[in-house]
C-alpha positions in Angstrom: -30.1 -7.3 51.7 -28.6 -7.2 48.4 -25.4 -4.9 47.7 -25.6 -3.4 44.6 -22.2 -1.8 44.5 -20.8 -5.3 45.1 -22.8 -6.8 42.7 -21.2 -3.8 40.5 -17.9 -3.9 41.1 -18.0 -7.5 40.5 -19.1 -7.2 37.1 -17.4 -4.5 36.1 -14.2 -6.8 37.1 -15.2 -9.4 34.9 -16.1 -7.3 32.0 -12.4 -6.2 32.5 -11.2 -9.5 32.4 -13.0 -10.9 29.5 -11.8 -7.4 27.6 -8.1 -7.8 28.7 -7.8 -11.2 28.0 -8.8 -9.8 24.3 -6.3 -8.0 24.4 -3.9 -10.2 26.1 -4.6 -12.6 23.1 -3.5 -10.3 20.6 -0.8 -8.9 22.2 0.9 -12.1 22.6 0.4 -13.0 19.0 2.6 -10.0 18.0 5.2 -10.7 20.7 5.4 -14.4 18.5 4.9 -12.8 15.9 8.0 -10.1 16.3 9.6 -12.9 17.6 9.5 -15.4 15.0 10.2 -12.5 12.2 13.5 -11.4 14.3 14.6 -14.6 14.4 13.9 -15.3 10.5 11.2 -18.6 11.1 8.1 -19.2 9.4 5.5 -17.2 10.4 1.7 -16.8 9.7 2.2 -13.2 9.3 4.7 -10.8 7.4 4.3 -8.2 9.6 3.2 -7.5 13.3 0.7 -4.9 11.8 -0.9 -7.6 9.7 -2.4 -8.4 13.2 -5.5 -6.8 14.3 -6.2 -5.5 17.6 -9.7 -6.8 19.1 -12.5 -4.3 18.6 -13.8 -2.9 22.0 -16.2 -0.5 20.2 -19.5 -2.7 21.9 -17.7 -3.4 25.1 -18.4 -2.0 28.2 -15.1 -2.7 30.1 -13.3 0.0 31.8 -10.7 -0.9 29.9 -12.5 -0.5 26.2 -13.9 3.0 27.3 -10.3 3.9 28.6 -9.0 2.7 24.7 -12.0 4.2 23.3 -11.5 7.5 25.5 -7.7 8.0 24.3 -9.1 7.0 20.7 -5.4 4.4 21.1 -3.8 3.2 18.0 -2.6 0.1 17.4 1.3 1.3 19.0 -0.3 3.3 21.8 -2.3 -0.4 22.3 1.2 -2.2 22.4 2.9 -0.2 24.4 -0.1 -0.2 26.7 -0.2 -3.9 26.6 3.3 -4.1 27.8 3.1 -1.6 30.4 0.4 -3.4 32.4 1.6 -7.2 31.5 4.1 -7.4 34.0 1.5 -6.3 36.3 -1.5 -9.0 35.1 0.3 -11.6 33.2 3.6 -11.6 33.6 5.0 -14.9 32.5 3.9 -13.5 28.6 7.3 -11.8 28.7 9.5 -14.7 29.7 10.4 -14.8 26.0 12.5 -12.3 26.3 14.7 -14.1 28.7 16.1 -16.3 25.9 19.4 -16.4 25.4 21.5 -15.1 22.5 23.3 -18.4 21.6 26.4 -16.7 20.0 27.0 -14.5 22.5 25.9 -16.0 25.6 24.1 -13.6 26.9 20.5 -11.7 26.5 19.6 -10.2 23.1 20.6 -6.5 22.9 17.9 -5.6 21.4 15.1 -6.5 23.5 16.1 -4.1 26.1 14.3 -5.4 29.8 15.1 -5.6 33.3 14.8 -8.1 35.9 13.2 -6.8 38.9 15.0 -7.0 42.4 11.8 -8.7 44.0 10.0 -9.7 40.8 11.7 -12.6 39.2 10.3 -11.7 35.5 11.0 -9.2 32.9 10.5 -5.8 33.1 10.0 -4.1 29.8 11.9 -0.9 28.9 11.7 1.7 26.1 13.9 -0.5 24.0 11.7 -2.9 24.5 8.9 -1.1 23.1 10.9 0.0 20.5 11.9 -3.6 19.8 8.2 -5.2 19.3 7.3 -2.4 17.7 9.9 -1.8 14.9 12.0 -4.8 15.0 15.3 -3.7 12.8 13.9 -0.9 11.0 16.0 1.9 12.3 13.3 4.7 10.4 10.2 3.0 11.8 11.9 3.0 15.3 12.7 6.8 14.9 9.2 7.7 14.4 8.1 5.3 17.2 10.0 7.5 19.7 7.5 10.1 19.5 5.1 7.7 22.0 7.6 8.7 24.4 7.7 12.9 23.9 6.5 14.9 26.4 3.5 16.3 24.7 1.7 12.4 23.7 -0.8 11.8 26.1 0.8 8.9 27.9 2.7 11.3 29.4 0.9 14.3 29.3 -2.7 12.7 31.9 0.6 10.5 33.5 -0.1 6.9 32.3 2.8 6.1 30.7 6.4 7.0 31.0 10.0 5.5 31.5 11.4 5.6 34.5 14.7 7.9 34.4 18.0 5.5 32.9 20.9 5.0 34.6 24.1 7.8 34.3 25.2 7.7 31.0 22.4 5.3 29.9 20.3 5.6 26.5 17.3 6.9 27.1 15.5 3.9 26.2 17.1 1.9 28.4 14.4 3.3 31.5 11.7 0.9 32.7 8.2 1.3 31.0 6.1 2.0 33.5 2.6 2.5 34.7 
């Protein structure tokens, strides 16, 4: 006898996959992308929001009614991105390992933890702040509001940073999901 609600579930699961490897696509163009503008190389793109996000509007993922749902902007869609990353594709933030060559050390800037039993990066607010914003200290003020209490990420619990350590900036808490 057939089971429908395996036959479901497993389609659902791909749909999911096909739409969040979309989306892992473009989110990993603007990591590149923020990348190659911090460090001044050429780049096919002046700005990370030159980028478009794929258009879920006919998919029937999960995942594009969850975006569609939350009506997500192209931020809300980054910060999304690199909330569940570490959780579906986590090698995508090894880039963020790299070393700052005149300090030897991580770069500041990109914020990130390493995980006690995960071995990759774990993004942070800072981190968010960082692909989003890059140097501009104005853009990155406006940015913070993702993070408020009343945005929805926090507000139906999907997003939030986990509490920073005593005497920590704020952004400094783990992006989670």
């Amino acid at each position: 006898m057939v089971n429908v609600s395996n036959i479901l579930k497993k389609d659902l699961h791909h749909l999911n996959a096909i739409d969040l490897l979309k989306e892992i696509e473009w989110f990993n163009k603007v990591v590149d992308t923020r990348m190659k503008i911090n460090f001044g190389q050429d780049c096919d793109y002046k700005s990370i929001y030159d980028i478009t996000a794929p258009d879920h509007d006919e998919d029937e993922s999960v995942f594009a009614e969850f975006i569609s749902f939350y009506k997500l902007s192209f931020n809300e869609r980054i910060i999304l991105m690199l909330a569940l990353v570490p959780h579906i594709y986590p090698q995508l933030l090894d880039v963020f390992f790299s070393r700052n060559q005149n300090i030897e050390r991580g770069h500041t800037e990109f914020g990130g933890l390493k995980g006690t039993a995960h071995s990759g990066f774990l993004p942070t607010g800072e981190t968010a702040l960082f692909l989003l914003a890059g140097n501009d200290l104005n853009r990155r003020f406006k940015l913070q509001q993702l993070f408020d209490a009343d945005h929805p990420f926090r507000q139906h619990n999907i997003i939030y940073l986990s509490s920073s350590p005593a005497n920590e900036p704020y952004f400094s808490g783990q992006l989670l999901i």
